[in-house]
C-alpha angles and dihedrals in degrees: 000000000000106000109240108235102171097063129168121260107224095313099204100355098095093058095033130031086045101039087218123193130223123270108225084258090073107033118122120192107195129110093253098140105222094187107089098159146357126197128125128344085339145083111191109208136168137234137220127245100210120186088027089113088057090063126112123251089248093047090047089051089055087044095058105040088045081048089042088049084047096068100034086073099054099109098047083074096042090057086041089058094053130345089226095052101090098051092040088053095050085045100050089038096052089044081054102052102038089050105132099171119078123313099215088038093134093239095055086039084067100039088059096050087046084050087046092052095042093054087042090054099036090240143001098315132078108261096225104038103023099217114135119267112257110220123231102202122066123264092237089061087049088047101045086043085059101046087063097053106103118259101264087057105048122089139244094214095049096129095049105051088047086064086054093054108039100030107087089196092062118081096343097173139020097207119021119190099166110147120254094013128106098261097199098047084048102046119073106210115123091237086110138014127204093350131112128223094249079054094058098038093050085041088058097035079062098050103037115099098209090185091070118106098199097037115173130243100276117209097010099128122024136054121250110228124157115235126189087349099303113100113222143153133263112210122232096219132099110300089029146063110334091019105150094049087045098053085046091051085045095050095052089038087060086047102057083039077082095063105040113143092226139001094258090061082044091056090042089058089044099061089045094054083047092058105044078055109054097020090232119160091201081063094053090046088055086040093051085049103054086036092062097039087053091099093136108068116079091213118069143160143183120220135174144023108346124130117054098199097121087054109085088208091049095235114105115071115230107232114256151158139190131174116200141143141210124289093210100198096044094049094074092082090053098050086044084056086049100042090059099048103121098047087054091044094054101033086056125124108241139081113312092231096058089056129094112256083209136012111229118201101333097173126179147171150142121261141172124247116239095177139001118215142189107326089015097056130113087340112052146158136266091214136008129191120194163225105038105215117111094215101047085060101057098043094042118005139244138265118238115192126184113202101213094169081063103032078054096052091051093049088039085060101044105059128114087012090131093243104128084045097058102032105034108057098193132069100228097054088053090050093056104037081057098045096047112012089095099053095038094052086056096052093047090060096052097048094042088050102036111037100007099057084035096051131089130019140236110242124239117300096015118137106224085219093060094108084062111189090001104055099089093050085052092054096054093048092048093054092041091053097046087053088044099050101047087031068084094044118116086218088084096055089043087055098056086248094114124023099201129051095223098052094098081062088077098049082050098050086050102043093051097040079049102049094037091037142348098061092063081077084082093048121096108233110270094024134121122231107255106156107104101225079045092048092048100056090048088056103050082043105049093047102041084055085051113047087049096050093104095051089042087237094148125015140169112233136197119224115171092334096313124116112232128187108228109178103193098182115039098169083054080046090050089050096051097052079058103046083054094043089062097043086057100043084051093056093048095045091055101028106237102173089176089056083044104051093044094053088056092039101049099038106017111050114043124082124207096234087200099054081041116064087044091054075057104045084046092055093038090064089044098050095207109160108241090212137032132178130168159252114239118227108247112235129211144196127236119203127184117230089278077057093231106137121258097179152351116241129200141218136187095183094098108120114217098248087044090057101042084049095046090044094052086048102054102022111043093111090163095045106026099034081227 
């Protein structure tokens, strides 16, 4: 397995599973409605694109047709997801506009939370924790809806794909990384067909060249099926497999080429344009390099197949896109934080040999979101570090990128939910987690992403994809223990980044409430934690409130019924995050898939039923919503009567049904032809 070096911070869980407030940095006063949606586990909001307006005409125009290559791409990952998923969402989104009886009828009421829940997950499965939607209404209501479409909009496999919706037996679950089980025969994504996973792992044991010092990211684009007997990958690339979504994000990619703000993003464009032909890995590594030594546009994207968290095995890249561009005035603390790699590399604690002798090209920066696409909508990150290629990285950095206009509408939309009354049971923690959680959550994604993802090396021989079905929950684990461990350096302070020297105190408190606690709220009772952000802070946490059993640095403590975190040593708390980052990094650097695999299996995976189900009955009485994702603005373009444009304007009216609608309208370039 690759090992995914560009993980998601926390995705959701600073603005939601601690329900954190705004610190008076980040207050904004105006009338903009974030809340967009609420149904099921999940609240749909909007954000905001500040400073769009201060572009100029040439960098709105790249904006829009990156924006425009972004959502052209939308259903590679849905078929990704699941191969039934296409045809289950036109069927359910023709049965829900064509639908004549009552709309609050209870039956329909459930079919539009269950259609709600389909277009938030890209398919049929949640998109956290991967286990199939159950569907409220019946299946002789769905069948009886779909009888009455008119004949050019029934399907032929209706049958079929009602046995995919209703039978809990059928595609259960889209990534299964249940211990001792084939994890490609159990999981139902459309990454592999009739193979087996000792199949795919012999088939790449065999193509893979393990002498080359530059190897490509095997796997990262094409699906593995087995085909007269012989397994063997199709190529997601023009000509191949996705054909008709790739030539329309090509298209759109050559025509934001003409707007490119300097040779070096048009030759950027160009490569990637030159991948997504030919399907050559050697095309996405040059890509990947112009791409990171970019530092110099302020516009920038990501688009195509990059994180391989919806692969049990971590090797196929989900599809994805995202246009942004950079927020000048927030990036100083980032570049700080750059500028500033290799003191934080050689004064870490863990084994000399394990460090880097020199930091190559670590950028980074903040940067506002302008659309959201495929596996970043409407679910998306806080923070994101790439490429992935280890050794990209070391010859010629990364880029590590914090998304404030997100990380603020999440906080915007938080406040005033009830969380810090009913989880933290003394006032001064309070006090701190609300005068410096928001600050110190930043700061932890820039330095997981940043340094933490950045940091250590593997030494010599040693496959990156030696950790195997562990190694993306280890990653995340490594770069949240590095952020932890120097969030409590004087350094920062030193470097004008925190003005008090107890403000790390808030992101600990929240990092260990959150992985002992607060994120079961996600998990179904009687279930494991699977997913691998969720695995990680189990992990840091579990083993921090163990090790320091004995001095009583971390302990779980019962008022009136209710469990409460006290941490009583945070300097203790602060060594131990050291002493595990080391061990970790130690495991990474050499390898040691057995290490590896116990610390996940011991401290990641098992759930206290009794704590529990009382994490769930406290959040029940809160209804707080344990994920959020969000609604992209529309953007337009204004042309004057020569019709040449003269500006890009943008809206944040859209409603989440009418999007997804609009969206599967206009952009269904595998299903529509459009």
């Amino acid at each position: 397995m690759l090992i995914n070096n560009s993980l998601r911070v926390a995705t959701i869980a600073a603005a939601i599973c601690t329900g954190a407030t705004l610190s008076s940095m980040a207050k904004n006063n105006d009338d903009f409605n974030y809340v967009v949606d609420r149904f099921a586990d999940l609240k749909v909001l909007r954000y905001k694109v500040p400073d769009f307006e201060n572009l100029s005409l040439r960098q709105k125009m790249l904006v829009y047709y990156l924006t425009e290559a972004a959502l052209n791409g939308r259903d590679i990952l849905w078929d990704q997801n699941g191969k039934h998923n296409l045809a289950i969402r036109g069927m359910l989104e023709n049965v829900y506009t064509d639908y004549r009886g009552k709309r609050d009828d209870k039956e329909f009421r459930a079919f539009e939370k269950y259609l709600k829940q389909v277009w938030f997950g890209n398919g049929i499965h949640h998109h956290y924790s991967t286990d199939k939607f159950v569907p409220e209404f019946s299946r002789p209501w769905l069948e009886a809806r779909v009888a009455e479409l008119p004949v050019g909009k029934r399907h032929a496999n209706a049958g079929e794909l009602m046995e995919v919706i209703f039978n809990p037996g059928v595609m259960a679950k889209r990534v299964n990384q249940a211990e001792g089980q084939d994890l490609i025969v159990t999981s139902a994504n459309n990454l592999y067909d009739g193979v087996t996973q000792q199949e795919v792992e012999d088939y790449y044991a065999a193509v893979k060249d393990t002498t080359l010092a530059e190897p490509p990211s095997y796997g990262l684009n094409a699906r593995v099926v087995k085909k007269n007997g012989k397994v063997q990958e199709e190529v997601y690339k023009i000509g191949g497999l996705y054909d008709s979504a790739i030539r329309r994000i090509v298209e759109n990619l050559n025509k934001a080429a003409e707007y490119a703000e300097s040779p070096a993003q048009k030759a950027v464009i160009g490569k990637l344009v030159e991948f997504y032909t030919t399907g050559d890995l050697r095309a996405f590594d040059d890509y990947s390099i112009l791409w990171v030594e970019d530092t110099a546009s302020k516009v920038d994207f990501i688009n195509g197949f990059i994180e391989s968290y919806g692969d049990p095995l971590g090797m196929t890249g989900a599809w994805e896109g995202m246009v942004n561009f950079k927020n000048e005035k927030a990036s100083h603390r980032t570049e700080v934080i750059s500028n500033n790699a290799q003191w934080f590399e050689d004064h870490s604690p863990v084994d000399p040999r394990f460090r880097k002798e020199k930091v190559k090209g670590v950028s980074a920066k903040v940067i506002t979101a302008a659309i959201l696409a495929g596996d970043s909508y409407p679910s998306t990150p806080i923070g994101i570090n790439l490429p992935n290629a280890n050794w990209i990285r070391a010859a010629h950095g990364s880029k590590s990128v914090t998304i404030e206009n997100i990380t603020q509408a999440y906080d915007e939309a938080s406040q005033g939910n009830g969380f810090n009354e009913e989880f933290i049971d003394d006032a001064a923690t309070r006090k701190l987690v609300e005068d410096y959680l928001f600050i110190t959550d930043n700061l932890h994604t820039d330095l997981h992403e940043c340094l933490g993802h950045a940091s250590g090396r593997l030494l010599p021989g040693v496959d990156p994809d030696a950790l195997k079905a562990h190694g993306s929950a280890l990653e995340e684990a490594r770069a949240d223990l590095f952020a932890l461990y120097y969030l409590a350096d004087p350094k920062l302070i030193e470097l004008g980044l925190l003005e008090s020297p107890d403000a790390y105190k808030a992101q600990y408190y929240h990092y260990m409430l959150n992985g002992l606690m607060t994120q079961l709220m996600r998990i179904e009772p009687g279930k494991d934690v699977e997913e691998a952000h969720m695995r990680n802070r189990k992990l840091i946490a579990e083993w921090a409130l163990e090790k320091g059993a004995s001095d009583k640095v971390v302990e779980l403590v019962k008022k009136n019924g209710k469990t409460f975190v006290h941490i009583n040593d945070y300097e203790a708390l602060r060594r131990l995050f050291g002493q595990l980052l080391g061990e970790i990094q130690r495991v990474r650097s050499e390898g040691d898939y057995e290490a590896g695999r116990d610390l996940i299996e011991t401290y990641a995976v098992k759930v206290d039923p009794t704590l529990h189900k009382e994490v769930l009955d406290r959040y029940a009485s809160l209804d707080i919503a344990p994920y959020k994702g969000f609604v992209n603005p529309v953007y337009t373009i204004v042309k004057d009567e020569q019709g040449n444009p003269v500006d890009v304007r943008v809206d944040y009216g859209e409603g989440y049904a009418d999007q997804m609608l609009r969206y599967s309208r206009d952009y269904s370039p595998l299903t529509r032809g459009n």
